[in-house]
N, CA, C and O atoms as a Tripos MOL2 file, in Angstrom:
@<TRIPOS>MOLECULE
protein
  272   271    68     0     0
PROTEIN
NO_CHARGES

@<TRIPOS>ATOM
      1 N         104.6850    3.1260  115.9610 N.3       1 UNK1
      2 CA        106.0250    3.4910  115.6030 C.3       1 UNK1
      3 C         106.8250    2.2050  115.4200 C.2       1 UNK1
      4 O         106.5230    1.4240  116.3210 O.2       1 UNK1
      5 N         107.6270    1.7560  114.6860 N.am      2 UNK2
      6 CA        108.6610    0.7930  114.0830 C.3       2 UNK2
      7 C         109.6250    1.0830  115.2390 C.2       2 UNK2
      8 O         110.0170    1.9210  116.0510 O.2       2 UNK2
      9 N         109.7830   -0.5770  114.6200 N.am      3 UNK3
     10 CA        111.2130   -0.2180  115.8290 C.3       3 UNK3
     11 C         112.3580    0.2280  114.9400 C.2       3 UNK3
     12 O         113.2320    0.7410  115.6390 O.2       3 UNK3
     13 N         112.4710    0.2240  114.4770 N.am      4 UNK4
     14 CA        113.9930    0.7830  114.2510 C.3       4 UNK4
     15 C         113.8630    2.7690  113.8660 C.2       4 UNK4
     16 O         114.8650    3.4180  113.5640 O.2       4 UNK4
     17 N         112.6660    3.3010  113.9570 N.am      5 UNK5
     18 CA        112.7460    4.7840  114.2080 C.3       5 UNK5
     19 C         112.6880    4.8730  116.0760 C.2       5 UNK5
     20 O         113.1560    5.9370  116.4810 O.2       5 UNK5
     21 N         112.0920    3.7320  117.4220 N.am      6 UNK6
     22 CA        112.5110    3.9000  118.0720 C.3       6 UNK6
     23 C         114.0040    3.8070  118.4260 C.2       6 UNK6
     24 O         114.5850    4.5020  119.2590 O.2       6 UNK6
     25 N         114.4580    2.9770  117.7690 N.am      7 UNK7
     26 CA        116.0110    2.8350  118.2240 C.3       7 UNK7
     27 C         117.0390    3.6230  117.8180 C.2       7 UNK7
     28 O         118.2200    3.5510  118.1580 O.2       7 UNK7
     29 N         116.1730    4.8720  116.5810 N.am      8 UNK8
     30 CA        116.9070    6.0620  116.5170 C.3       8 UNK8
     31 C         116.5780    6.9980  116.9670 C.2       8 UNK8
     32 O         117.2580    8.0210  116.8870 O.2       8 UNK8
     33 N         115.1660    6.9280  117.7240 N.am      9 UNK9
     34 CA        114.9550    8.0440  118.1240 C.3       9 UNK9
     35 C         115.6900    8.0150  119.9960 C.2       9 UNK9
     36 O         115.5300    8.8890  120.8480 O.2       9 UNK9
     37 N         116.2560    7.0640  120.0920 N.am     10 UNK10
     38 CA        116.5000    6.3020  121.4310 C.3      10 UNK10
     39 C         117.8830    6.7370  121.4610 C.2      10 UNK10
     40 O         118.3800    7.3510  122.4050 O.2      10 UNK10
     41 N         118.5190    6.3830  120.3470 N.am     11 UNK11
     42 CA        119.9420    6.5860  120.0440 C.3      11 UNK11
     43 C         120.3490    8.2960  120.1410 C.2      11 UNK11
     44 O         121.2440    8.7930  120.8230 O.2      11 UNK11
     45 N         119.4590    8.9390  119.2990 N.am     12 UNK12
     46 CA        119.7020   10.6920  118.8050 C.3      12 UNK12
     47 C         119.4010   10.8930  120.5580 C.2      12 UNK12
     48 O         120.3870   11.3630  121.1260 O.2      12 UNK12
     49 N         118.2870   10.6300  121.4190 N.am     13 UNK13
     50 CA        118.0380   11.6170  122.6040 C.3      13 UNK13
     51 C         119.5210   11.1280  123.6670 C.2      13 UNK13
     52 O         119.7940   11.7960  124.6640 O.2      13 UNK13
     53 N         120.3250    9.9460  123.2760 N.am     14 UNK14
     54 CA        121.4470    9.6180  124.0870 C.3      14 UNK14
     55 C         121.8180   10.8090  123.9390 C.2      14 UNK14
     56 O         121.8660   11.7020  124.7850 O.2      14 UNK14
     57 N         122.1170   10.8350  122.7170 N.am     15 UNK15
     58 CA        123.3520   11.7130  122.1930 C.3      15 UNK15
     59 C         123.2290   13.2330  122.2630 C.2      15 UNK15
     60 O         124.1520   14.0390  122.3700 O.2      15 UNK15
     61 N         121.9090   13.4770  122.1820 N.am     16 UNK16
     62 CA        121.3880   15.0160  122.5230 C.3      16 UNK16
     63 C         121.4830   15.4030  124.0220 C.2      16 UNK16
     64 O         121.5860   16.5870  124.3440 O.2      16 UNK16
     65 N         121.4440   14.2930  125.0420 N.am     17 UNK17
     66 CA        121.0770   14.4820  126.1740 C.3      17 UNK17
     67 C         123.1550   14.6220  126.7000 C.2      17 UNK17
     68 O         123.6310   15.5500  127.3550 O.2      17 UNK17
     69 N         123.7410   13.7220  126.2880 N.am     18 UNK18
     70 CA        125.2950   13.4080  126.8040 C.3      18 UNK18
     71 C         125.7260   15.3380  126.0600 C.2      18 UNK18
     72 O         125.9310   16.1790  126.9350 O.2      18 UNK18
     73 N         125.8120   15.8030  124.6300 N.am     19 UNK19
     74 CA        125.8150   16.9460  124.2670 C.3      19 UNK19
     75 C         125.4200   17.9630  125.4910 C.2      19 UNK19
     76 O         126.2150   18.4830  126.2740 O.2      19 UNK19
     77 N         124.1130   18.1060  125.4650 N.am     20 UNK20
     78 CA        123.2050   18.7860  127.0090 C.3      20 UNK20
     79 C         124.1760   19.0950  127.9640 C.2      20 UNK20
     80 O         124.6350   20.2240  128.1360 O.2      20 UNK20
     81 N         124.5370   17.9350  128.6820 N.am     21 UNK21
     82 CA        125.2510   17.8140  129.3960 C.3      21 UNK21
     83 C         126.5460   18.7540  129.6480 C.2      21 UNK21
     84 O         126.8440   19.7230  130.3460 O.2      21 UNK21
     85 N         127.0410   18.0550  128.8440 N.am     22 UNK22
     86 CA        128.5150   18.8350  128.6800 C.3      22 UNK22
     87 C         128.3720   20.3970  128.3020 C.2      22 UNK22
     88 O         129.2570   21.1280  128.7480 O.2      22 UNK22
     89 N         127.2000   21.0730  127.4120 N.am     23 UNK23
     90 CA        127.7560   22.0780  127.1570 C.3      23 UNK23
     91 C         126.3790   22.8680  128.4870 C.2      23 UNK23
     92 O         125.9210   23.9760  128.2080 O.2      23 UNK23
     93 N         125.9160   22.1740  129.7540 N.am     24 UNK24
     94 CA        125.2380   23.0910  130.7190 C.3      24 UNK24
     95 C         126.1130   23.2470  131.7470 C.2      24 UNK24
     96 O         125.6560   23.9190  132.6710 O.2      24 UNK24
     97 N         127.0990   22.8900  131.8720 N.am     25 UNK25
     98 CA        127.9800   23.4720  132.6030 C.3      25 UNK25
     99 C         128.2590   24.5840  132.6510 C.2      25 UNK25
    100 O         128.6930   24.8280  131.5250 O.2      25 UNK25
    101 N         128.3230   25.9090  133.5240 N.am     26 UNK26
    102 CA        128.5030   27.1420  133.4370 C.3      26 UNK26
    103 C         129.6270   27.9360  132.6560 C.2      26 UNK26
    104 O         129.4870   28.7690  131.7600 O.2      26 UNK26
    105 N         131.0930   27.3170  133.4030 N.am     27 UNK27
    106 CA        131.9980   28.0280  132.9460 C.3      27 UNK27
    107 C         132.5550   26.8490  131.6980 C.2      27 UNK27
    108 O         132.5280   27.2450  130.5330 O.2      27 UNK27
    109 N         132.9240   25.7830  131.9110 N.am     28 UNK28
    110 CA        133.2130   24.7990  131.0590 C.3      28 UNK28
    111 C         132.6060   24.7980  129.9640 C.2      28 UNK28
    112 O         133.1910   24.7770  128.8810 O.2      28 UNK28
    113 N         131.3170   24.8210  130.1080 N.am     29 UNK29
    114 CA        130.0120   24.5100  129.2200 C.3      29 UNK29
    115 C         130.3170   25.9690  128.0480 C.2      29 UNK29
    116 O         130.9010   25.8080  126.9760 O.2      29 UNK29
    117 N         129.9780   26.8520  128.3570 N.am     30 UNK30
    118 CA        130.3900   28.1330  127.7280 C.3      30 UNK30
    119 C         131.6450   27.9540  127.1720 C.2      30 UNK30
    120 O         131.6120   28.1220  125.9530 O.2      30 UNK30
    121 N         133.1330   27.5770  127.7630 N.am     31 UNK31
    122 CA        134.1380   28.0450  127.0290 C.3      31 UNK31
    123 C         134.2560   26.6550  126.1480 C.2      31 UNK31
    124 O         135.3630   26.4650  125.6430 O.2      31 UNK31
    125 N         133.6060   26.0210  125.9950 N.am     32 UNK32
    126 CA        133.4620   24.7700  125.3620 C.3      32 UNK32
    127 C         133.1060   25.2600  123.5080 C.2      32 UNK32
    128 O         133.7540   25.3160  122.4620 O.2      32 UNK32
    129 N         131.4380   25.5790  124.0420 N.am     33 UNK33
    130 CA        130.9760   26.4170  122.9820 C.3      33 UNK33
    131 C         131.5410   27.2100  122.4670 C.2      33 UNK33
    132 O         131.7570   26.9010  121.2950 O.2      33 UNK33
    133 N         132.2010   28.8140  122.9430 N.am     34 UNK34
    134 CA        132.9140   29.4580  122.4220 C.3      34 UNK34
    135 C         134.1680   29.0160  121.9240 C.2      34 UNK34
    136 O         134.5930   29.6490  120.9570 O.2      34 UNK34
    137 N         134.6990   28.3020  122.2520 N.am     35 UNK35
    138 CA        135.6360   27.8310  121.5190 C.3      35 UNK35
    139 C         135.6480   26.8850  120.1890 C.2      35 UNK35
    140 O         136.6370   26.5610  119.5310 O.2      35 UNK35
    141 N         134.2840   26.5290  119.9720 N.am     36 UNK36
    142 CA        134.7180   25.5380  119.0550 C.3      36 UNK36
    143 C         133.6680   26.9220  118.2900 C.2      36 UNK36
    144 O         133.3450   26.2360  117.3210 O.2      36 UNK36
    145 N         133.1960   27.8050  118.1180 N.am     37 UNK37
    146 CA        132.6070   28.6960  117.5970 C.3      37 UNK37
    147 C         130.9930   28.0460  117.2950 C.2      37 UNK37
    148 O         130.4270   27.6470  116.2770 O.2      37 UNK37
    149 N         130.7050   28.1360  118.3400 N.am     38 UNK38
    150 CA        129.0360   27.2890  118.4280 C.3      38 UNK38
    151 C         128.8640   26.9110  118.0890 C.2      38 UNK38
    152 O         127.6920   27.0890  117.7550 O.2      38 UNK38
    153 N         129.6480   25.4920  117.3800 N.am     39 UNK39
    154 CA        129.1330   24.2030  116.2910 C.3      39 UNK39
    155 C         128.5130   23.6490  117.3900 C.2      39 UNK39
    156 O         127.3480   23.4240  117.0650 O.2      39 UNK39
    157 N         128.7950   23.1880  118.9850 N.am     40 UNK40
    158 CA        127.8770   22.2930  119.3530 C.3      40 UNK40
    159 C         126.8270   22.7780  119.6340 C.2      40 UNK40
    160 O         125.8970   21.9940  119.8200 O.2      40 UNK40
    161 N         126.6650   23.7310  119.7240 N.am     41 UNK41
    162 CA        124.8560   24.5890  119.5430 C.3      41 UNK41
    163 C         124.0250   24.3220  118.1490 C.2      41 UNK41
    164 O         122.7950   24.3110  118.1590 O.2      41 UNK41
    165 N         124.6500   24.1450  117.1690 N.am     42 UNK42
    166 CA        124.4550   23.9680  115.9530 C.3      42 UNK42
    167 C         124.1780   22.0610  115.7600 C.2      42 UNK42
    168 O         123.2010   21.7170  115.0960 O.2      42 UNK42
    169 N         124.8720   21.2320  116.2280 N.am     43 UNK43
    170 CA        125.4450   19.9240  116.2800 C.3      43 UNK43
    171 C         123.8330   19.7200  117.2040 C.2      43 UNK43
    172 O         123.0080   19.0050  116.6370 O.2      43 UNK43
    173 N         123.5030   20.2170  118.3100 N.am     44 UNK44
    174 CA        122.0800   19.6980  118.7660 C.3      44 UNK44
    175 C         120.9470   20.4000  117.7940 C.2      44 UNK44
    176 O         119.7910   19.9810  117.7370 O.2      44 UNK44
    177 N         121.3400   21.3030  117.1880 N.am     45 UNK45
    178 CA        119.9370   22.1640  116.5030 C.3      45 UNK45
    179 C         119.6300   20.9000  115.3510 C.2      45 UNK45
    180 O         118.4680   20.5370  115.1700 O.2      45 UNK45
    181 N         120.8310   20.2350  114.5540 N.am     46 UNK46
    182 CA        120.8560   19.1810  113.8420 C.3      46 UNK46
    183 C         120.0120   18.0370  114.2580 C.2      46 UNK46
    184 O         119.0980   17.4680  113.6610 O.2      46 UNK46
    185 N         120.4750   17.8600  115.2910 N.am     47 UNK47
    186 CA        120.2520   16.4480  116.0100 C.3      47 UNK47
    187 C         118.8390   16.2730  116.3980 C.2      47 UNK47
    188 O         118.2740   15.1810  116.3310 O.2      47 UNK47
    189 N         118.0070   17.8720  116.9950 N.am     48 UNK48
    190 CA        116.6130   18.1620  117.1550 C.3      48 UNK48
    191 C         115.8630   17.7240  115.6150 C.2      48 UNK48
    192 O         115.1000   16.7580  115.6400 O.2      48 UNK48
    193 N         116.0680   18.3670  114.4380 N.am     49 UNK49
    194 CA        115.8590   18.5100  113.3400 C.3      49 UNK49
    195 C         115.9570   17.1100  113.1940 C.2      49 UNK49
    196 O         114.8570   16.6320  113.4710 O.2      49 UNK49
    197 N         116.8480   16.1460  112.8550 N.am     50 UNK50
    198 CA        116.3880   14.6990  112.8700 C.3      50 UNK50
    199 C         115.4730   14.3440  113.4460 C.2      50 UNK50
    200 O         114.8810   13.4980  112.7750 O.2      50 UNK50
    201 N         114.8990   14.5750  114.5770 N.am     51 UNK51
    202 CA        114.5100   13.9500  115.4200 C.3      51 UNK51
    203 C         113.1550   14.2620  115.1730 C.2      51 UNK51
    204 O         112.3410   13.3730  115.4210 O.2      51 UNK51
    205 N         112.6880   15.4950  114.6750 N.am     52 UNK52
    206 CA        111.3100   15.9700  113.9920 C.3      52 UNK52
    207 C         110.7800   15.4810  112.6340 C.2      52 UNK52
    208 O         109.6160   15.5620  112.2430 O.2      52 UNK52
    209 N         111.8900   14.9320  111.9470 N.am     53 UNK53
    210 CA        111.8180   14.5110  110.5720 C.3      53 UNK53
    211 C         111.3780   13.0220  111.1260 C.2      53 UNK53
    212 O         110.4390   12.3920  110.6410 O.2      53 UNK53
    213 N         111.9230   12.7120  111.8490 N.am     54 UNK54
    214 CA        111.6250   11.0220  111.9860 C.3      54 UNK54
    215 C         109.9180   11.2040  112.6120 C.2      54 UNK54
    216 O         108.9130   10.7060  112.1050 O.2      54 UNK54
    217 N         109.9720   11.8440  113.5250 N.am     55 UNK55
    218 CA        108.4690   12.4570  113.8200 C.3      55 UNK55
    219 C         107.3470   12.6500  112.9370 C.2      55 UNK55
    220 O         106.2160   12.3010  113.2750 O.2      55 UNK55
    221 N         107.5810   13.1540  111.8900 N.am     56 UNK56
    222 CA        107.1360   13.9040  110.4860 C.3      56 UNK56
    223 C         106.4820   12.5340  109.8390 C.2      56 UNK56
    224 O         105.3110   12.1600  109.7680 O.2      56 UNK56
    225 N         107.7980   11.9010  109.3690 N.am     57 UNK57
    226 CA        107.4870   10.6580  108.5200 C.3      57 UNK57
    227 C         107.2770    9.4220  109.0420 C.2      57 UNK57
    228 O         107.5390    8.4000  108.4070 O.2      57 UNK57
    229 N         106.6800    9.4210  110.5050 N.am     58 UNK58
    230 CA        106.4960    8.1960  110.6910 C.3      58 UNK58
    231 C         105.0410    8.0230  110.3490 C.2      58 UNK58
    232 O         104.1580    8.8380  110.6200 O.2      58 UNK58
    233 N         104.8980    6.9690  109.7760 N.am     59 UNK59
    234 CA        103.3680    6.9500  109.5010 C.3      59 UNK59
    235 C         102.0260    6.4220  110.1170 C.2      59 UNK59
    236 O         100.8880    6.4340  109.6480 O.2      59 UNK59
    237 N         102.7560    5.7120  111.9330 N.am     60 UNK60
    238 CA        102.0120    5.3480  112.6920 C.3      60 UNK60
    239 C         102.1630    6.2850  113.9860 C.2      60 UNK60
    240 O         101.8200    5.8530  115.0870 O.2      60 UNK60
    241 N         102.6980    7.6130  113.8240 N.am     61 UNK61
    242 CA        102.6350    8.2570  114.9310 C.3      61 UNK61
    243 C         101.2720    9.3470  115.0260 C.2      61 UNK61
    244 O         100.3590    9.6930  114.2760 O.2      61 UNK61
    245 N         101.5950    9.5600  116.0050 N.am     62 UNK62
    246 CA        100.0970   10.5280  116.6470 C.3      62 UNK62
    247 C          99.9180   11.5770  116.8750 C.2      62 UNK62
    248 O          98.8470   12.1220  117.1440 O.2      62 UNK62
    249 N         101.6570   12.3180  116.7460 N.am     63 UNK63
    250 CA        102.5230   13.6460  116.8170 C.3      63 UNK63
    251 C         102.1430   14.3480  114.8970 C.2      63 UNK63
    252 O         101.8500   15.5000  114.5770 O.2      63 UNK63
    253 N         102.2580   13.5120  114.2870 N.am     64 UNK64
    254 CA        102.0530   14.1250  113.0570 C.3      64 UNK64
    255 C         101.3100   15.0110  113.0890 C.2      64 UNK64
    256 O         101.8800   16.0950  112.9600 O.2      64 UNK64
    257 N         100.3720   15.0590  113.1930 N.am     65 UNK65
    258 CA         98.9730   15.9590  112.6140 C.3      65 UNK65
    259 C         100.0400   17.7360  113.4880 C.2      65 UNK65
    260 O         100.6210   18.7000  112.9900 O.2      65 UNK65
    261 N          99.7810   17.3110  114.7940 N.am     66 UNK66
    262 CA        100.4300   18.2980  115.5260 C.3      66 UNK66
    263 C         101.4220   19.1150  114.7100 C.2      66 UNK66
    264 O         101.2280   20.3120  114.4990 O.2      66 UNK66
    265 N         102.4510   18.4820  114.2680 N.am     67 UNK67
    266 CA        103.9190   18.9300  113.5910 C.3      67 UNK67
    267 C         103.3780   19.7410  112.1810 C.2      67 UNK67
    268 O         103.9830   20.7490  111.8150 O.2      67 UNK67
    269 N         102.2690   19.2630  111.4640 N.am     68 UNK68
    270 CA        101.5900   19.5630  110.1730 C.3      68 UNK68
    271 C         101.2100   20.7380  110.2330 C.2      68 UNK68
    272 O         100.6120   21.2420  109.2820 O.2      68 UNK68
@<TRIPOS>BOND
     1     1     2 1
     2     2     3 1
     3     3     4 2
     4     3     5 am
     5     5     6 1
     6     6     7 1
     7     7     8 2
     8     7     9 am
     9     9    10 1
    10    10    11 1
    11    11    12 2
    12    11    13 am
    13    13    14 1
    14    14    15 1
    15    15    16 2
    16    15    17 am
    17    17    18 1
    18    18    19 1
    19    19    20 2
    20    19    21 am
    21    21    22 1
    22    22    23 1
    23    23    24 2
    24    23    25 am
    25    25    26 1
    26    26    27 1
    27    27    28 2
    28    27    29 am
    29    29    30 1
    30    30    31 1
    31    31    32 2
    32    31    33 am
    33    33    34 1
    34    34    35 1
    35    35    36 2
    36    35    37 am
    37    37    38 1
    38    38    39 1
    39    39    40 2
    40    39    41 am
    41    41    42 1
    42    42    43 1
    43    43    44 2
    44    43    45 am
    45    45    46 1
    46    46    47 1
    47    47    48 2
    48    47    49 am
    49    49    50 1
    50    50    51 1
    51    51    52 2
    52    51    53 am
    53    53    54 1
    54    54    55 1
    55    55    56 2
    56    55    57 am
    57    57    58 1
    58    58    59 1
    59    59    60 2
    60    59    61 am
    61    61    62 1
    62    62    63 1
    63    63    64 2
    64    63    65 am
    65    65    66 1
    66    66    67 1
    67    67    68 2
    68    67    69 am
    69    69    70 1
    70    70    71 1
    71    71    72 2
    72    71    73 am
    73    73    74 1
    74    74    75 1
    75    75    76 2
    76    75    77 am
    77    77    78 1
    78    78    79 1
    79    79    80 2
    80    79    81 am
    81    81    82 1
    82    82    83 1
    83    83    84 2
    84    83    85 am
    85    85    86 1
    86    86    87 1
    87    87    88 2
    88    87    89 am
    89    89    90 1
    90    90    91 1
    91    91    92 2
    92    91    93 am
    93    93    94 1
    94    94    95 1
    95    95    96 2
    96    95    97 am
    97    97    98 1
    98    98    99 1
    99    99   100 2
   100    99   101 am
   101   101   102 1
   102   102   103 1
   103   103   104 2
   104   103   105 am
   105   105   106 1
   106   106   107 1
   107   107   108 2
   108   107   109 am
   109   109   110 1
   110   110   111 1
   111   111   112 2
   112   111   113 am
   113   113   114 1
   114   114   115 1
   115   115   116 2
   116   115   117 am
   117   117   118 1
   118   118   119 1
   119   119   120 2
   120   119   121 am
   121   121   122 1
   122   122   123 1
   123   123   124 2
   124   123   125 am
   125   125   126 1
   126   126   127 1
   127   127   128 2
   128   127   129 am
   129   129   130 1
   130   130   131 1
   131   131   132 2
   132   131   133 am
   133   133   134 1
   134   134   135 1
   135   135   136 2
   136   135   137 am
   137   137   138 1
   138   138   139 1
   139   139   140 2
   140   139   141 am
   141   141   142 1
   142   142   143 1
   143   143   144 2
   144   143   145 am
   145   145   146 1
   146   146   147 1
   147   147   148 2
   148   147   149 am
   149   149   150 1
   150   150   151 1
   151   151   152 2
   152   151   153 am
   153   153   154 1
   154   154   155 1
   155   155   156 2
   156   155   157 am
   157   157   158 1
   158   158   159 1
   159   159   160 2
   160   159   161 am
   161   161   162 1
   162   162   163 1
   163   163   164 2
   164   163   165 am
   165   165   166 1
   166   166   167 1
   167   167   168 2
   168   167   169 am
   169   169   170 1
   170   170   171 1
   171   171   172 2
   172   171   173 am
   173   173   174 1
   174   174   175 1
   175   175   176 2
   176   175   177 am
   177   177   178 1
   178   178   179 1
   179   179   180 2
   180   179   181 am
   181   181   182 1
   182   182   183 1
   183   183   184 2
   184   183   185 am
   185   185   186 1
   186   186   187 1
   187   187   188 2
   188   187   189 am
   189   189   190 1
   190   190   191 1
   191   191   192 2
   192   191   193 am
   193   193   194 1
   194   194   195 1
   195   195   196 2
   196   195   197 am
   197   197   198 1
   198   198   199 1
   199   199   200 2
   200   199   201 am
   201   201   202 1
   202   202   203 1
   203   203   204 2
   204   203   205 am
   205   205   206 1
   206   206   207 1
   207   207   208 2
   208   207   209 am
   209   209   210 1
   210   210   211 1
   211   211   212 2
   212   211   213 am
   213   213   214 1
   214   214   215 1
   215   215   216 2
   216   215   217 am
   217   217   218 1
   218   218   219 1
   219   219   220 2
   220   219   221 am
   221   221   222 1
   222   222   223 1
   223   223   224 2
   224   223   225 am
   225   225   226 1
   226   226   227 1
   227   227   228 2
   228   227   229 am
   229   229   230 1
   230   230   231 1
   231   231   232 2
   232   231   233 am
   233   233   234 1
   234   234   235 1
   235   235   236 2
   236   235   237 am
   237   237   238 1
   238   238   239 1
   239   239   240 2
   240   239   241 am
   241   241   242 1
   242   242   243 1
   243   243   244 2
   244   243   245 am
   245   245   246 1
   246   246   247 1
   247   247   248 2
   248   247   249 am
   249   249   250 1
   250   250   251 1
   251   251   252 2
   252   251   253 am
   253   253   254 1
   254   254   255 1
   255   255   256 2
   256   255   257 am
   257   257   258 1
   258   258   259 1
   259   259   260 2
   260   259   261 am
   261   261   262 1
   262   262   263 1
   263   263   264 2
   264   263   265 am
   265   265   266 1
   266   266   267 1
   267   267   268 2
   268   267   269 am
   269   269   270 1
   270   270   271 1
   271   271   272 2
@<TRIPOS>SUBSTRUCTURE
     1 UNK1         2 RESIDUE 1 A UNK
     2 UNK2         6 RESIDUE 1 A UNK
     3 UNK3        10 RESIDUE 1 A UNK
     4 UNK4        14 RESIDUE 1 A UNK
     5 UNK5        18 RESIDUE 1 A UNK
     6 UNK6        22 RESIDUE 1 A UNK
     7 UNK7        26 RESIDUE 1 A UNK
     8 UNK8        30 RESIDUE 1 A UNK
     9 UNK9        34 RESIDUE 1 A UNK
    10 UNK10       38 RESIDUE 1 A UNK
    11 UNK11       42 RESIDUE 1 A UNK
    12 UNK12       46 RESIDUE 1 A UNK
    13 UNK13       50 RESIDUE 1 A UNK
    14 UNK14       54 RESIDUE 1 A UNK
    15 UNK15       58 RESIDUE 1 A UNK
    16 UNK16       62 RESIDUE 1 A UNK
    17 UNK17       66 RESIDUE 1 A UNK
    18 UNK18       70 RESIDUE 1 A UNK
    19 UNK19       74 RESIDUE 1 A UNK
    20 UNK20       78 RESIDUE 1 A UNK
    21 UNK21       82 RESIDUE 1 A UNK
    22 UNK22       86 RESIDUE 1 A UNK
    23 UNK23       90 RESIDUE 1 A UNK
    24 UNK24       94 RESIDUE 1 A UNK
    25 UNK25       98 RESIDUE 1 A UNK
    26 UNK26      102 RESIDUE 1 A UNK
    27 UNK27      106 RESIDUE 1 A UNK
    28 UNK28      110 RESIDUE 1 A UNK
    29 UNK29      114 RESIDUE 1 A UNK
    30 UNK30      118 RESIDUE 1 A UNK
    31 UNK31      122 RESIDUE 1 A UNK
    32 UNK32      126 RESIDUE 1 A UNK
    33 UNK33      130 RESIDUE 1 A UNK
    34 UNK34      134 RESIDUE 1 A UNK
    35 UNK35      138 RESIDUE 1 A UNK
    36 UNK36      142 RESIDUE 1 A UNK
    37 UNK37      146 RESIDUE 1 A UNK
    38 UNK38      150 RESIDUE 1 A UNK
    39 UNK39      154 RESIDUE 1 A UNK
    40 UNK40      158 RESIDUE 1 A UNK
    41 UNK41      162 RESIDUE 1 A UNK
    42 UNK42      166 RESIDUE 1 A UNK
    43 UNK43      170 RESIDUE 1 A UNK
    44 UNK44      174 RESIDUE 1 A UNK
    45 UNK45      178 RESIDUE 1 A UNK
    46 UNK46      182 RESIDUE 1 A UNK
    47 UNK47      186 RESIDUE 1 A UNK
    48 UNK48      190 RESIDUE 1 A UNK
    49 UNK49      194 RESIDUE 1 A UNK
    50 UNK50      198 RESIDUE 1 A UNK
    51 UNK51      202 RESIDUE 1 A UNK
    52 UNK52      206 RESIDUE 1 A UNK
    53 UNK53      210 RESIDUE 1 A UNK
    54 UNK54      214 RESIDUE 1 A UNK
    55 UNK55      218 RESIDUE 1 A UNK
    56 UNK56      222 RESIDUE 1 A UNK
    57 UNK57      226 RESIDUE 1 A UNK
    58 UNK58      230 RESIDUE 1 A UNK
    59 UNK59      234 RESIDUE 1 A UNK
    60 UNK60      238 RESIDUE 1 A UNK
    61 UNK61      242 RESIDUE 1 A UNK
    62 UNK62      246 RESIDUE 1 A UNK
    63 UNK63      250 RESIDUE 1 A UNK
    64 UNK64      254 RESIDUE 1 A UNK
    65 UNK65      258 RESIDUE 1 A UNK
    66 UNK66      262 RESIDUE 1 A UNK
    67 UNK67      266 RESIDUE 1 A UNK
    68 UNK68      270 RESIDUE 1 A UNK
């Protein structure tokens, strides 16, 4: 793997994981979501989806065949 698909794939799991976070909170977490009308449910489904594409097209990974 290249470094610079680790340093996005390093970067996206920050950002998926800080997301996580905030919306597993019970009551917060929920009126968070409902309120913004489940874009941040949508905003990690994105962020997963990058994160498979970089998976996909890397051409020294070992996950490929798997994903295929």
């Amino acid at each position: 793997m290249t470094r610079n698909s680790k340093t996005a794939l390093v970067i996206l799991s920050i950002i998926a994981l800080v997301s996580e976070f905030i919306t597993g909170f019970p009551l917060l977490g929920g009126w968070y979501v409902l309120a913004l009308g489940w874009q941040p449910l949508a905003f990690n489904a994105f962020i997963y989806l990058i994160m498979v594409l970089i998976f996909i097209f890397n051409r020294q990974n070992t996950i490929r065949p798997m994903l295929l």
